[in-house]
C-alpha positions in Angstrom: 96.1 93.2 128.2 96.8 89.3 128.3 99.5 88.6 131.2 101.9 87.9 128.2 101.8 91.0 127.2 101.7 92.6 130.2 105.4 90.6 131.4 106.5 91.9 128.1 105.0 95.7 127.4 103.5 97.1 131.1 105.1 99.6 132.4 103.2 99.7 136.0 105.1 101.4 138.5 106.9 103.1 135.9 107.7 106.9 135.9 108.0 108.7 132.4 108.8 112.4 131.6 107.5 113.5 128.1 109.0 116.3 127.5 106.4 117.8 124.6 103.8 116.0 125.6 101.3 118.9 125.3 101.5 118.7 121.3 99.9 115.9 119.0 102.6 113.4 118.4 104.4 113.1 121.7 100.8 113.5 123.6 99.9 110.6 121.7 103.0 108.7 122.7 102.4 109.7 126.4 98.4 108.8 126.5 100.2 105.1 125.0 102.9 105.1 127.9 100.0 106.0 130.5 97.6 103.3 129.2 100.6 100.8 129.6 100.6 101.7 133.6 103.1 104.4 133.4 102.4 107.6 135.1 103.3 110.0 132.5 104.9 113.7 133.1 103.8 115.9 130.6 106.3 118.8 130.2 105.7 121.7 128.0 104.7 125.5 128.5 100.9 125.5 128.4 99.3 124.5 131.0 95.8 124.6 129.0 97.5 121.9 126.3 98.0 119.9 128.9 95.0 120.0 130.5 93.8 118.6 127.4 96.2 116.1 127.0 95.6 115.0 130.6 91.7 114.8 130.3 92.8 112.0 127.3 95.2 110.6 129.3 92.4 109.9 132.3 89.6 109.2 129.7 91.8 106.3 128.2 92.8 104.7 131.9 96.0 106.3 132.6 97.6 108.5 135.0 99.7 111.8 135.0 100.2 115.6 135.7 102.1 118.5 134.0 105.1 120.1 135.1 105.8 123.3 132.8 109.5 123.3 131.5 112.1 125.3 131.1 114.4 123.5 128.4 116.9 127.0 127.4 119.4 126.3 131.0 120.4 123.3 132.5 119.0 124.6 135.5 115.8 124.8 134.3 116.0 120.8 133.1 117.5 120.2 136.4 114.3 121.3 138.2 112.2 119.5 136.2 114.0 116.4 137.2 114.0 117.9 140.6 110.2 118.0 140.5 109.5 114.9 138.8 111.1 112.5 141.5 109.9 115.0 144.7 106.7 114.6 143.4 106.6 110.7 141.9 109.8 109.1 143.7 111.7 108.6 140.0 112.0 108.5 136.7 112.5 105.6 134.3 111.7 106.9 131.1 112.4 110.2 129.2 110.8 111.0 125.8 112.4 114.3 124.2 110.0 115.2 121.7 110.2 119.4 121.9 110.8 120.5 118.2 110.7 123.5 116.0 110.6 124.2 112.7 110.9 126.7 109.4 110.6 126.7 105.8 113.1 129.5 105.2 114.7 129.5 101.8 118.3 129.5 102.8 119.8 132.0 101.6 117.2 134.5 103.9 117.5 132.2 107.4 118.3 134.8 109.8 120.7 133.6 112.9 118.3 134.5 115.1 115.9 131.7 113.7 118.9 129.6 113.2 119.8 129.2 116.5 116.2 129.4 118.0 115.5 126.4 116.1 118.9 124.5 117.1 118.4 125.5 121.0 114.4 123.5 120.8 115.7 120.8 118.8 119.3 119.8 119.5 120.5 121.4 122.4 117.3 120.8 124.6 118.1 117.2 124.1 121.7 117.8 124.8 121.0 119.2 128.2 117.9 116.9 129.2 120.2 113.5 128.0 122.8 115.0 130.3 121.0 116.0 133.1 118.5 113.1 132.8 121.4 110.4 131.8 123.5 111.3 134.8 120.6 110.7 136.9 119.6 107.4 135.2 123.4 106.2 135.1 123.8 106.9 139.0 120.2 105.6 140.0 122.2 102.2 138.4 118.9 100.8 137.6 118.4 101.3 134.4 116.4 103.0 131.7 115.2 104.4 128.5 115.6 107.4 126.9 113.6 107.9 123.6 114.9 110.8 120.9 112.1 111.9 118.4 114.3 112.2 115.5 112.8 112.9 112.0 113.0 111.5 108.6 114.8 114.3 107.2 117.8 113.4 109.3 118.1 110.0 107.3 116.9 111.4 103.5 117.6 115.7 103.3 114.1 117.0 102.8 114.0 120.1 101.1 112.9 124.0 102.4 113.9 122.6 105.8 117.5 123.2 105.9 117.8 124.1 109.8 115.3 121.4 111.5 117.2 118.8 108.9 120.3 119.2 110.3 119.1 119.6 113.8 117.6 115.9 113.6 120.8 114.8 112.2 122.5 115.9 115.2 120.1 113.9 117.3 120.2 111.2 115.5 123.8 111.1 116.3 124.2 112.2 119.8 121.4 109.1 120.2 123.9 106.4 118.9 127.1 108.1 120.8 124.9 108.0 124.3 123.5 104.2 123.5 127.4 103.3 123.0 128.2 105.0 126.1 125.8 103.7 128.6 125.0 100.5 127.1 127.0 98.9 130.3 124.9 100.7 132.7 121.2 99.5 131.1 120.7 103.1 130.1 118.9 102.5 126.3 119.0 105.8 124.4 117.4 105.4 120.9 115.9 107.2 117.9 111.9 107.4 117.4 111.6 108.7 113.7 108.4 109.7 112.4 107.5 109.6 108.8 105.1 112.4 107.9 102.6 112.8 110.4 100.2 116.3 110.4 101.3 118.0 113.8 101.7 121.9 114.6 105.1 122.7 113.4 104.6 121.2 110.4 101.0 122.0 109.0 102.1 125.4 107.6 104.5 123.9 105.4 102.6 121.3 104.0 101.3 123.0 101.0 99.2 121.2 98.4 102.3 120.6 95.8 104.4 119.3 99.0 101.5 117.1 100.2 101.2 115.8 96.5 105.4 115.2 96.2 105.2 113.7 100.2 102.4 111.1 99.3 104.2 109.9 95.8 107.1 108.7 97.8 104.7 106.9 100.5 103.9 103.6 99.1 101.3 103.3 101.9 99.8 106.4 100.3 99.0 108.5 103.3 100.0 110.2 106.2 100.8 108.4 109.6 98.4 108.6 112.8 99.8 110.1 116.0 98.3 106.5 117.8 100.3 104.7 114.9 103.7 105.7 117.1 102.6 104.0 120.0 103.2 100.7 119.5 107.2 101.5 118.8 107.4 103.4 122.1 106.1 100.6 124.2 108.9 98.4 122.7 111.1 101.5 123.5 110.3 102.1 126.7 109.9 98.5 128.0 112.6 96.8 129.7 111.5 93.6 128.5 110.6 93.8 125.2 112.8 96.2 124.4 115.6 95.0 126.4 118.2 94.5 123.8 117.3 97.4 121.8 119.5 100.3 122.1 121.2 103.1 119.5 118.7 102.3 116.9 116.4 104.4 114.6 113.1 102.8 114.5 111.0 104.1 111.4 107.3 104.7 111.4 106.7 106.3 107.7 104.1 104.1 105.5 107.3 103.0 103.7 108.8 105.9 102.9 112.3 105.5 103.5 112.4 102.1 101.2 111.2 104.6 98.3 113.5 105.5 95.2 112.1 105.7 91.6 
């Protein structure tokens, strides 16, 4: 990396928790973060995952370790935090990336699955900006905080009523905590994904949905998790990304500009 990019996109000395960072998209995101000079936190619930992700991670330059996560209490976020800076001094950057999904017809969504889905999704991200935030806020030197929203939170998809309305809710709560901290250099935005193959999507991407998702992508494909990259470096950067803050930054192959 020339030194002008470096001034403007390194993150050396920089700490950032991935929370998700075992699966394919924020993994990607982290192994981006760690080649940039960040030491990356993977958080997540399998330890083997991460191993994975990690060998990447080392492979490609970077630097990093696992802490496994417990996102249902904010206790359980709280010592993840706890952990992070005992062990690395810090944090600077926080990727929330956990997410669930269903293709329930409506009418048969159980509660049960209703409410699992909102507690990965929304609520995670409720309790990690708050525990996360406050630390960031009081720390008064700054920071980032990156949201993985989702397309469907801008355009309704169909047969995905609860994860829509999750991401909507993110989406939200993203521009709401931007506003609020905006005074403190605490940048909160939206990362939102166009289609991109990952684990909680794959079994709902049957051959008539893959067929309706790539004749409303004028690019005429589906993303690559390295394609997300670029967007979280000028996320995550205090320099480049300095200014930016309650946006929604779309990476979909054009999707969103499609109508007729």
């Amino acid at each position: 990396m020339s030194d002008y990019l470096n001034s403007l996109f390194g993150l050396e000395n920089k700490v950032a928790v991935v929370i998700g960072g075992t699966g394919e998209l924020c993994g990607a995101m982290a192994k981006g973060l760690a080649q940039a000079g960040a030491e990356v936190v993977l958080v997540g619930r399998s330890q083997e995952k991460a191993g994975a992700r990690l060998s990447k991670i080392a492979e490609a330059g970077g630097s990093g370790y696992f802490v496994a996560g417990d996102l249902s209490s904010k206790d359980g976020v709280q010592a993840i935090l706890d952990a992070v800076v005992e062990r690395s001094g810090k944090v600077d950057i926080l990727v929330n990336g956990a997410g669930a999904n269903a293709a329930t017809p409506f009418f048969e969504i159980p509660e049960r699955e209703w409410n699992r889905i909102y507690d990965i999704n929304l609520n995670a991200v409720f309790r990690s900006c708050q525990i996360f935030g406050e630390y960031l806020v009081k720390r008064g030197e700054g920071g980032s905080i990156i949201n993985v929203g989702s397309m469907s939170a801008i355009i309704p998809l169909s047969r995905v009523f609860t994860y829509s309305s999750t991401k909507a809710a993110v989406h939200n709560l993203s521009k709401n905590l931007a506003r609020e901290w905006a005074e403190e250099k605490v940048r909160v935005n939206t990362l939102v994904p166009g289609f991109f193959p990952a684990e909680q999507n794959r079994k709902i991407l049957s051959p008539d949905r893959v067929e309706a998702i790539m004749g409303h992508t004028p690019m005429n494909r589906f993303g690559n998790s390295d394609e997300l990259i670029g967007v979280t470096l000028l996320l995550a950067s205090d320099n480049a990304g300095s200014f930016i803050t309650g946006t929604e930054m779309v990476v979909d192959g054009g999707y969103a500009a499609m109508t007729i």
